[in-house]
DRENFI-818794 format. One record per residue: residue number from 1; x, y, z of N, C-alpha, C in turn; residue in one letter. Coordinates in nm, 2 decimals. Layout:
@lumza=NUM n_px=X n_py=Y n_pz=Z ca_px=X ca_py=Y ca_pz=Z c_px=X c_py=Y c_pz=Z guvex=a
...
***
This chain:
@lumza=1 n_px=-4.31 n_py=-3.47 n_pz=-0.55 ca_px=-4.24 ca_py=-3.58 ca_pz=-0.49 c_px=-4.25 c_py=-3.70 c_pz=-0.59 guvex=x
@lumza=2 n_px=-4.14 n_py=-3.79 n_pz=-0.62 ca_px=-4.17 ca_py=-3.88 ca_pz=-0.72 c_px=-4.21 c_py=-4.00 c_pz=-0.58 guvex=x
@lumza=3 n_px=-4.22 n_py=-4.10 n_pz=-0.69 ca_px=-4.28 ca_py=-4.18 ca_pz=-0.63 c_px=-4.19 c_py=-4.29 c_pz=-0.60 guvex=x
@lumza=4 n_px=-4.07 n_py=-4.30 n_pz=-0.59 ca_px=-4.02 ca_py=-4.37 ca_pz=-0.45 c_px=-3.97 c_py=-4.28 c_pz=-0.38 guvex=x
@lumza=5 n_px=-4.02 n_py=-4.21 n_pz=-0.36 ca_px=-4.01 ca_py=-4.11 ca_pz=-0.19 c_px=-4.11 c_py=-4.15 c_pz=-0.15 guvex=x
@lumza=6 n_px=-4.18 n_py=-4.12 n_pz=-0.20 ca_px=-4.36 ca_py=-4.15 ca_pz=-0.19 c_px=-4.40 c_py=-4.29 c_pz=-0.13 guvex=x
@lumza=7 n_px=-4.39 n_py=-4.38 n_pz=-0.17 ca_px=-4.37 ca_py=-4.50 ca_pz=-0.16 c_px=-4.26 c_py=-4.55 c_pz=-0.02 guvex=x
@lumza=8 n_px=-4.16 n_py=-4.49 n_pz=-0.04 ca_px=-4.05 ca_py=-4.48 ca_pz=0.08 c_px=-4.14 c_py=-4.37 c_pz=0.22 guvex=x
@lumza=9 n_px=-4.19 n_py=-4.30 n_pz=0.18 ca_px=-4.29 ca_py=-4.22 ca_pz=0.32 c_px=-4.37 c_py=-4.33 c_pz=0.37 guvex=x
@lumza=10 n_px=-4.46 n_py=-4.35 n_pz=0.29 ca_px=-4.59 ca_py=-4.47 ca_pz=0.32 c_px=-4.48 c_py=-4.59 c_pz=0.39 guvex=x
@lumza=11 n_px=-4.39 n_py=-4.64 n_pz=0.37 ca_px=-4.34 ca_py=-4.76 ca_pz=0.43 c_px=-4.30 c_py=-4.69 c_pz=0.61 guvex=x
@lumza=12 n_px=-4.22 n_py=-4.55 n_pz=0.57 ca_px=-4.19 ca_py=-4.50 ca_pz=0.73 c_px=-4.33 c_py=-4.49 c_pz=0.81 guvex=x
@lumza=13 n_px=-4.42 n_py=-4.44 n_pz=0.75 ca_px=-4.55 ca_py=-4.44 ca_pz=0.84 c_px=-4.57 c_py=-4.53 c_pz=0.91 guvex=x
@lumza=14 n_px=-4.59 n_py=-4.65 n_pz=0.83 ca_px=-4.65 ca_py=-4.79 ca_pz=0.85 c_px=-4.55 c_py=-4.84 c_pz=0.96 guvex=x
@lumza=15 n_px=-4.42 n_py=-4.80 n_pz=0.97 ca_px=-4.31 ca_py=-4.89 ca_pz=1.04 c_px=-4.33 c_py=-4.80 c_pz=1.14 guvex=x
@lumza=16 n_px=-4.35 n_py=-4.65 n_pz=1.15 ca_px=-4.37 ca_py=-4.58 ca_pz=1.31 c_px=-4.51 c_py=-4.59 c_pz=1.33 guvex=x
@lumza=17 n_px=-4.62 n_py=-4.65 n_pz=1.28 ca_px=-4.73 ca_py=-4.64 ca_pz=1.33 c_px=-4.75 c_py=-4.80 c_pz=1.39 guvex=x
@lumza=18 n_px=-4.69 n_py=-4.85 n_pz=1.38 ca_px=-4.66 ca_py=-5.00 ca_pz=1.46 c_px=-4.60 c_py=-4.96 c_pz=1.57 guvex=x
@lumza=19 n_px=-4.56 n_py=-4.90 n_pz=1.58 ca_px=-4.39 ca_py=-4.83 ca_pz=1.65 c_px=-4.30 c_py=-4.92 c_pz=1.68 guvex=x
@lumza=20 n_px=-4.23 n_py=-4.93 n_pz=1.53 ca_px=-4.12 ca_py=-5.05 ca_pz=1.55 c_px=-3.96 c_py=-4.93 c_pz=1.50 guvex=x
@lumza=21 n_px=-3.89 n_py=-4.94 n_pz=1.54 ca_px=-3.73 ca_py=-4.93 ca_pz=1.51 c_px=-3.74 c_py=-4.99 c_pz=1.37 guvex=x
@lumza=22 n_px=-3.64 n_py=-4.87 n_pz=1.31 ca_px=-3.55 ca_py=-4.97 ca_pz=1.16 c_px=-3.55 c_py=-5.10 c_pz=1.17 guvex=x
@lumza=23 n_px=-3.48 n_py=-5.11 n_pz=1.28 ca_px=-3.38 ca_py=-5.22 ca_pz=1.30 c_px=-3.53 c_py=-5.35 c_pz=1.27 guvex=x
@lumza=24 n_px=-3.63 n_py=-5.31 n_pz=1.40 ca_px=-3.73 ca_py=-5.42 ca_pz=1.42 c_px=-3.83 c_py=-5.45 c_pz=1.33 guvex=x
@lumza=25 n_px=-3.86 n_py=-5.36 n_pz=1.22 ca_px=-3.94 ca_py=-5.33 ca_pz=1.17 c_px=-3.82 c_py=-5.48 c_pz=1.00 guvex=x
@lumza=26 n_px=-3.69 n_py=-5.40 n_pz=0.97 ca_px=-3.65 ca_py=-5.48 ca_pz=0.89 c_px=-3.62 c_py=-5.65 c_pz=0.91 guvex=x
@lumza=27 n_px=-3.63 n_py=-5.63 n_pz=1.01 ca_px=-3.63 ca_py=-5.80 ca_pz=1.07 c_px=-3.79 c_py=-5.85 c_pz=1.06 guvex=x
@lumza=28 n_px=-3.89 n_py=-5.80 n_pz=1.08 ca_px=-3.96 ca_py=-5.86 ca_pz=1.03 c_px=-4.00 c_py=-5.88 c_pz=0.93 guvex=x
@lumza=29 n_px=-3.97 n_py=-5.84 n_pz=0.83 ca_px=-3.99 ca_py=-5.76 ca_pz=0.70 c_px=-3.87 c_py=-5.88 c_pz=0.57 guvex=x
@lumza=30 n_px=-3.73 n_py=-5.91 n_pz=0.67 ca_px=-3.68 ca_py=-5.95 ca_pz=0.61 c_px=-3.57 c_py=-5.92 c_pz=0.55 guvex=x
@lumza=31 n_px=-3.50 n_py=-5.81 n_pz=0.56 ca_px=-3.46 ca_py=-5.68 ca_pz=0.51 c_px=-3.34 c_py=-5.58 c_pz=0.59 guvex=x
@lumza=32 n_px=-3.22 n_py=-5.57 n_pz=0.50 ca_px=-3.11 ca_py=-5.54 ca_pz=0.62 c_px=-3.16 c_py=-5.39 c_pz=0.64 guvex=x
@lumza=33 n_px=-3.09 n_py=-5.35 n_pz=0.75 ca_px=-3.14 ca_py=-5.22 ca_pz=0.79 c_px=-3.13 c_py=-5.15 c_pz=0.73 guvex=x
@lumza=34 n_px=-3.00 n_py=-5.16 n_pz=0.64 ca_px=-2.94 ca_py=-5.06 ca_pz=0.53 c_px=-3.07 c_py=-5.01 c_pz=0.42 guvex=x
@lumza=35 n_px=-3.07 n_py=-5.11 n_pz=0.38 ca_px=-3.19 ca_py=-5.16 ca_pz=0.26 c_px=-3.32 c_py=-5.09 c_pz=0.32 guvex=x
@lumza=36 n_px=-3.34 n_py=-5.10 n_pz=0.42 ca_px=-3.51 ca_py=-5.04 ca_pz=0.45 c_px=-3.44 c_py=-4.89 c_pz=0.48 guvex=x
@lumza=37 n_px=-3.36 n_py=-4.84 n_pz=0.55 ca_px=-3.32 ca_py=-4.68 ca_pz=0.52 c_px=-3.31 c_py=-4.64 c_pz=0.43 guvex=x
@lumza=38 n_px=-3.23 n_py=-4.72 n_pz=0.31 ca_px=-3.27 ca_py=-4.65 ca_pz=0.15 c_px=-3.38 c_py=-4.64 c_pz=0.09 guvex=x
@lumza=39 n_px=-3.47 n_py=-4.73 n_pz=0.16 ca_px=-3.59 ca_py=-4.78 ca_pz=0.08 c_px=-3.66 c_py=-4.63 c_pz=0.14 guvex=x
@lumza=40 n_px=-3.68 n_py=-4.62 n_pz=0.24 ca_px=-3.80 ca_py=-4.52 ca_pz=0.32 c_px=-3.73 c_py=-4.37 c_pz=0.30 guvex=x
@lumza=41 n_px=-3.56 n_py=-4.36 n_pz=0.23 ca_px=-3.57 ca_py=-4.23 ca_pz=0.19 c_px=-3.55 c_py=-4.25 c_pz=0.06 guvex=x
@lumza=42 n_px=-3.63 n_py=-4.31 n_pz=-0.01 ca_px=-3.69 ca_py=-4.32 ca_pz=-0.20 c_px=-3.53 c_py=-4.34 c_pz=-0.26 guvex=x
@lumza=43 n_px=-3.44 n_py=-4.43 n_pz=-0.20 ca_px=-3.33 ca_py=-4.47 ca_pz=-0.27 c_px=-3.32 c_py=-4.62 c_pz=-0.32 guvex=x
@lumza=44 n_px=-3.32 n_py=-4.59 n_pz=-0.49 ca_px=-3.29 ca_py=-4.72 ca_pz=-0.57 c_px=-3.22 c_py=-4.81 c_pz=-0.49 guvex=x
@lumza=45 n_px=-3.25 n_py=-4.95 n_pz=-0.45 ca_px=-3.22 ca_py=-5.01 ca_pz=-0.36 c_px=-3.20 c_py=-5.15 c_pz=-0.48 guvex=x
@lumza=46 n_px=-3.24 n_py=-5.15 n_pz=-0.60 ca_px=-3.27 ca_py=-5.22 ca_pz=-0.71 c_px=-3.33 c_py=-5.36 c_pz=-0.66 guvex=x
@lumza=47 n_px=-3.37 n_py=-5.46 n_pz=-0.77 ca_px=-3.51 ca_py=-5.52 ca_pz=-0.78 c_px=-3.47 c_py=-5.64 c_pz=-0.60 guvex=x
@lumza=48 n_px=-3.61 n_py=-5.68 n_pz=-0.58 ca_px=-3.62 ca_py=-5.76 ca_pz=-0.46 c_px=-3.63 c_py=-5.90 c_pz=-0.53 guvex=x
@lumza=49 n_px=-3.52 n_py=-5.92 n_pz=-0.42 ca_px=-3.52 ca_py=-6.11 ca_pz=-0.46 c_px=-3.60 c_py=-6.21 c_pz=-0.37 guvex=x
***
């Protein structure tokens, strides 16, 4: 597994071990939903501003 999958797993964990929704989890976080579903399935989402 490379390592933004990897990195994208560890974020899904962390956001269902809170047990927050996409949705709840990217609002706190800051982050449109889109953007944290790419992120947590290891998709180049390119650099954070």
């Amino acid at each position: 597994m490379n390592n933004k999958k990897v990195i994208g797993q560890k974020i899904r964990d962390l956001r269902k071990s809170m047990k927050l929704t996409q949705s709840q989890f990217a609002e706190l976080i800051d982050l449109s939903e889109n953007a944290l579903g790419k992120l947590e399935r290891g998709i180049n989402i390119g650099p954070a501003t």
